[in-house]
N, C-alpha and C positions, 0 to 999 in steps of 0.2 A: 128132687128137691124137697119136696113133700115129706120122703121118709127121714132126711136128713131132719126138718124141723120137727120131729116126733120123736125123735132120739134126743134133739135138746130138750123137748121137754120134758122130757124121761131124768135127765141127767139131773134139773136143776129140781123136780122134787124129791130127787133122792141123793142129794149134793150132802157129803159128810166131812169132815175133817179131821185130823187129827188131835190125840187129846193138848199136845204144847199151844196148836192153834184154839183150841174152844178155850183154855185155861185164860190167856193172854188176852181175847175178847171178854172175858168173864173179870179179869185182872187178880186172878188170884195165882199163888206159886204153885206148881204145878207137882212137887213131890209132897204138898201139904196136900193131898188133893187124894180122896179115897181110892184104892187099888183099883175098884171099878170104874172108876173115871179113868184111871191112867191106862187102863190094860185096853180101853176098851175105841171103838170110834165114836165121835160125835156128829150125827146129822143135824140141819140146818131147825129144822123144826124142835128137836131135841136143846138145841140151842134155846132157840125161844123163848122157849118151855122154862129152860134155869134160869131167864134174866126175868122173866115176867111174873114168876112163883119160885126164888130159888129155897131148896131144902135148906134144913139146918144145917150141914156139914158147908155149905157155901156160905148163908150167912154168917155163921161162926169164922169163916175163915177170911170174908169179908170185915169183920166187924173187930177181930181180935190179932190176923197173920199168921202165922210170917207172910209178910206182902213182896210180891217182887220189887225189884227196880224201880220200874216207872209210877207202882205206885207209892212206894217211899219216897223218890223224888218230889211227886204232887204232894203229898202231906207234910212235906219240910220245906217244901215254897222253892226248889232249886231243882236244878237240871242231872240229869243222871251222868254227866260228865263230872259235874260238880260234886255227886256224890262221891264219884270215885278219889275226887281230887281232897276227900276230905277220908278219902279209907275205907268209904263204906261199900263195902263188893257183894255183902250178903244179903241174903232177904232177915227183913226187921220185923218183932212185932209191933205191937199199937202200943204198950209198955213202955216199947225200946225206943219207940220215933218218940214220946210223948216224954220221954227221959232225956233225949237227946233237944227236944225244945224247949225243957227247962233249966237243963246247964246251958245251951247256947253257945256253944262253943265256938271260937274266933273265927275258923273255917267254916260255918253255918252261918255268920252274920254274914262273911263275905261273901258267900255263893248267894245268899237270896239279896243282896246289894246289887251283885250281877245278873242273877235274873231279875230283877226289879228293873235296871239300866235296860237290859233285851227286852220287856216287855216294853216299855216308854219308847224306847226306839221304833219298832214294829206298829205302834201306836202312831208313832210320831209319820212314819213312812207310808202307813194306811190313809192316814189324813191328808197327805201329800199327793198321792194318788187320786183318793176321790175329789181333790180341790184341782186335780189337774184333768181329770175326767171331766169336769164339768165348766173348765174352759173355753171348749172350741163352742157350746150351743151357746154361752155366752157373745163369744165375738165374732157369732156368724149371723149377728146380724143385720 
């Protein structure tokens, strides 16, 4: 048993990933992303390391794109279904999202309508919950 928990801890400081997984924790797209990043593995600490100081090829690509999905979806206020339902399948720059908020386009007013509706609702459901949480100490007593 011994050797077995010395082998986890072996594993978890030398725990690496791949680079789609470091890119996606990082949230940036991942063929915009230096051949050395792509080619290469990423360990945990190595992670760290680019969230806590990242280089300039990460800020830049943080700061200007092409951004994946999820984060063009948080920068247009709507869901990445929504994105699609409005044609957007590619990664965007900050240009292209920041062009895309200033025409506004019909399908853009209506996806952040509906996320707007899913946020209030999940709002609404969380309050409901903690107001139901906090029944029973009330009438127990």
């Amino acid at each position: 048993m011994i050797g077995s928990l010395g082998r986890m801890t072996s594993q978890q400081n030398t725990q690496t990933m791949k680079p789609a997984t470091a890119a996606k924790k990082l949230g940036v797209y991942l063929p915009a992303t230096p051949a050395s990043f792509q080619e290469g593995v990423v360990s945990r600490a190595e992670l760290n390391a680019l969230q806590s100081d990242p280089p300039e090829w990460l800020q830049e690509l943080r700061r200007n794109g092409p951004h994946p999905r999820p984060v063009v979806a948080s920068k247009l206020g709507v869901s990445i279904s929504g994105l699609a339902r409005g044609g957007i399948t590619d990664p965007l720059t900050t240009e292209q999202i920041d062009a895309l908020k200033a025409e506004m386009p019909e399908w853009l007013q209506q996806e952040r309508a509906t996320q707007a509706d899913v946020r209030k609702e999940a709002a609404r459901l969380k309050a409901k919950r903690e107001e139901e949480a906090g029944k029973p100490d009330k009438s127990g007593q």
